[in-house]
N, C-alpha and C positions, 0 to 999 in steps of 0.2 A: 516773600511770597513764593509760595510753589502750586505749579498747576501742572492737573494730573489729568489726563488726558485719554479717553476708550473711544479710538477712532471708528469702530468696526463691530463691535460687538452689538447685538438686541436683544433685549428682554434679558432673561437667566444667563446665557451663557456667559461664563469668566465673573458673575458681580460674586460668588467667595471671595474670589482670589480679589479681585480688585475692592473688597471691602478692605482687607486683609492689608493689602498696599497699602491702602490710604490710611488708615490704622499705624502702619509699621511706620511712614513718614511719618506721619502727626507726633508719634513716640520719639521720633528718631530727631525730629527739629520742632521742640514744643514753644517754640519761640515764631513760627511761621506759620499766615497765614496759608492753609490749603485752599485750591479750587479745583472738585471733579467736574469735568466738562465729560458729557456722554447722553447718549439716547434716552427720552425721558422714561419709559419702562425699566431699563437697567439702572439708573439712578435711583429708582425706590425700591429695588433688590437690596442695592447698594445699603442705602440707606435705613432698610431694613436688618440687616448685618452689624453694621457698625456701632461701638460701643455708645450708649445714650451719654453718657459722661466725657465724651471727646469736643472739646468748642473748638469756635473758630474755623470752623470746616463750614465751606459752602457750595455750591451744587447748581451748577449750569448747566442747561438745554443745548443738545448742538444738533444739528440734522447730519444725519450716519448715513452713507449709500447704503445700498442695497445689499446683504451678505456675499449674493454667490457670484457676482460680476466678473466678467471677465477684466485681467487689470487693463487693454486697451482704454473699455468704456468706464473702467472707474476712475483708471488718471484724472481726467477733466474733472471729475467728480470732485473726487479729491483733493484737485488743485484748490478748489474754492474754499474746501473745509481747514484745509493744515495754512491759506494763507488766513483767515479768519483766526486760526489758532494761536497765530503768532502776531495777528495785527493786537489779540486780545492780549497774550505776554506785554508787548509794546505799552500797551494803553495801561494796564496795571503795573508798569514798571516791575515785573517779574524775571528773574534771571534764571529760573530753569522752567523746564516744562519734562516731564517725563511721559512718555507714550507708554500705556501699559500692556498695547499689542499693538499691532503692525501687520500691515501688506505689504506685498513688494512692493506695488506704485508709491503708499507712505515715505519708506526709505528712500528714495529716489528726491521726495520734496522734501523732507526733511534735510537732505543734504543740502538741496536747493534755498531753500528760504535759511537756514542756520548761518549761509554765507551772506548773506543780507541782514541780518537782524544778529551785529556783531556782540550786542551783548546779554545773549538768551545760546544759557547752554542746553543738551539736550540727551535726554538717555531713552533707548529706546528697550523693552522687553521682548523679548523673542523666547515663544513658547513653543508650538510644535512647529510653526515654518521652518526653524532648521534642520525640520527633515527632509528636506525639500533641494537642499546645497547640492548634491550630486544630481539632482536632474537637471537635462541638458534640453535647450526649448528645440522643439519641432519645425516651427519656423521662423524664417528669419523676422518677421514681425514681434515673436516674442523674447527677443534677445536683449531688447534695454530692459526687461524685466527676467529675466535670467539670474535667480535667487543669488548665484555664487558672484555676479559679475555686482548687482545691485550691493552685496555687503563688500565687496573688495574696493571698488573704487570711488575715489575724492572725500576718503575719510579725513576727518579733523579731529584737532584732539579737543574739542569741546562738544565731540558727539562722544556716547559710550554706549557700547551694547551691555544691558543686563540681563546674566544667564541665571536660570534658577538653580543652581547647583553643581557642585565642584564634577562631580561625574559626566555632565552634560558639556560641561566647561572645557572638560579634558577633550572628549568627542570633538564636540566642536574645534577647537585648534588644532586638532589633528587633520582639520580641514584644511582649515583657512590660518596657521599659521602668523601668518602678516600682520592679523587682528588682535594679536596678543595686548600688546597696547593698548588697546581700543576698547578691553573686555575686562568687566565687572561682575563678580558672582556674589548672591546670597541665595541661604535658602530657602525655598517657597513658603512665598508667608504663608501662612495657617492659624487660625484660632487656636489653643488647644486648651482643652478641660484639664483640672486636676489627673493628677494620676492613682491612677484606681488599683488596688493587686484584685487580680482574679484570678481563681483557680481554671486550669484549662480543662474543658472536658476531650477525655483520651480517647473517645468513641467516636467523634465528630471532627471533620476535618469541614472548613467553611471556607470559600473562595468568595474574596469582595474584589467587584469593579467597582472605583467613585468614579463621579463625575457624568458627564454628557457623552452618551454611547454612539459612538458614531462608527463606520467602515475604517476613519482616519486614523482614530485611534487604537485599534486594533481592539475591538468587541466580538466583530466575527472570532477573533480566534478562542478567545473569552468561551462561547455560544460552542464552539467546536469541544473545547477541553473539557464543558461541562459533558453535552452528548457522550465523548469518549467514555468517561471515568463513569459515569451513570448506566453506560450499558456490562458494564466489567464489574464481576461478582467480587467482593470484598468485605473482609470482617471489619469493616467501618461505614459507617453512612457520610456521604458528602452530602455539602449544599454549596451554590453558589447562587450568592445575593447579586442582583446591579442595585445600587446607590444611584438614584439619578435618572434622566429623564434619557429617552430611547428617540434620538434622531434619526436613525436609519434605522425604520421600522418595521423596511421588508430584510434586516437579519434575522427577527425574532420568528422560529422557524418551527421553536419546539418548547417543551412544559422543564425544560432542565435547570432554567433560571429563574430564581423567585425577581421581577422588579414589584417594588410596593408600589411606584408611581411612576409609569414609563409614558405619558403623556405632560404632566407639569411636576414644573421643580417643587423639590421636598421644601417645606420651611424645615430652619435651621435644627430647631427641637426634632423635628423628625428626622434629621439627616444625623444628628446624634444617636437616638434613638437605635435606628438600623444600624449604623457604626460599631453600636457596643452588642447588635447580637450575632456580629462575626467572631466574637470572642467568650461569649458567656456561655456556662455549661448551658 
């Protein structure tokens, strides 16, 4: 048995990707059962996503704090949820548990309880928090959560970080080094459709953002390079599409980005849909 585990997410955000995950397990150990433990709105994302032909996968309720907490006041929080996580490994006799994101206060307990519950290994997903390694905290309060200090020490070798991709992979140990060991890559899972040939149109130059548009991820700059390229006379017509639903809503500033749904998530047919016409004449 393997249980997969979305400590932090709500509603839309990350259920692709963790459809995706629970998919690429399921294929990867068709001999195990799955359990996704996560927020009940992002569970029927989830579930909505994933192939109807996949068994043996089941779907558990857990109470997620709050997204934007400060990690002081999410530690406690989270104390109670990642031990619950692991009293539930224990009780299903499960020997992994895989986190498919993370906080720093997470990493912290997951060190903590993995040292206690000798026979539950554990791998954690680090998506964009390892952008975060070179900032250095402000105050001294926030220094046992100090991104660089939280992945560096009382690593075990039955925790592993999983990075999505060899290029990320590189970055990252160019960091922290030490971690080599400790560090696992594949790369991001993804549904993908047949492959199609299509002829490009030569007139049309098209910019896609996926995903959830946020400041974090860098959309502002996205929003900036449309504005630019849109005011500069050129024997070509640009478009830039967002994919995806608009979090920071005071970037959108100006008419140079088409979003088809910048308040709720596309279903999957429509997130197809717009995908193939950043490519079609």
């Amino acid at each position: 048995m393997i249980i997969i585990c979305e400590p932090q997410c709500i509603g839309f955000e990350h259920s692709p990707f963790n459809a995706a995950l629970v998919t690429l397990v399921k294929y990867t150990f068709p001999d195990e059962k799955i359990i996704f433990l996560a927020e009940t709105e992002h569970i029927q994302f989830v579930k909505d996503v994933i192939p109807s032909n996949l068994e043996n996968i089941e779907f558990k309720t857990i109470k997620v704090p709050p997204r934007h907490l400060f990690d002081q006041i999410r530690f406690p929080l989270e104390f109670r949820l990642f031990k619950k996580v692991f009293d539930f490994a224990k009780e299903k006799k499960s020997e992994k548990i895989i986190f498919s994101s993370i906080r720093r206060p997470g990493i912290v307990l997951v060190k903590l309880f993995i040292r206690k519950y000798r026979n539950t290994d554990c791998i954690i997903v680090l998506h964009s928090i390892i952008e975060y390694i070179n900032n250095a905290p402000y105050k001294l309060i926030e220094i046992p959560f100090w991104l660089r200090f939280c992945l560096s020490f009382a690593n075990i070798i039955r925790l592993k970080y999983l990075i999505l991709g060899p290029t990320i992979e590189k970055e990252f140990l160019k960091k922290l080094p030490a971690l080599k060991k400790y560090t696992i890559t594949i790369d991001h899972p993804y549904f993908f459709k047949p492959e199609q040939k299509i002829e490009p149109n030569t007139k049309m130059i098209r910019f896609g953002f996926f995903g959830v548009g946020s400041h974090r991820k860098g959309i502002d700059l996205f929003f900036q390079l449309a504005d630019e390229i849109k005011a500069r006379q050129t024997t070509y017509k640009a478009e830039f599409i967002m994919i995806g639903p608009l979090v920071d809503k005071q970037i959108y500033k100006s008419d140079s980005v088409l979003i088809p749904s910048p308040k709720n998530p596309l279903t999957s047919e429509d997130f197809e849909s717009y995908a193939k016409k950043l490519i079609m004449p």
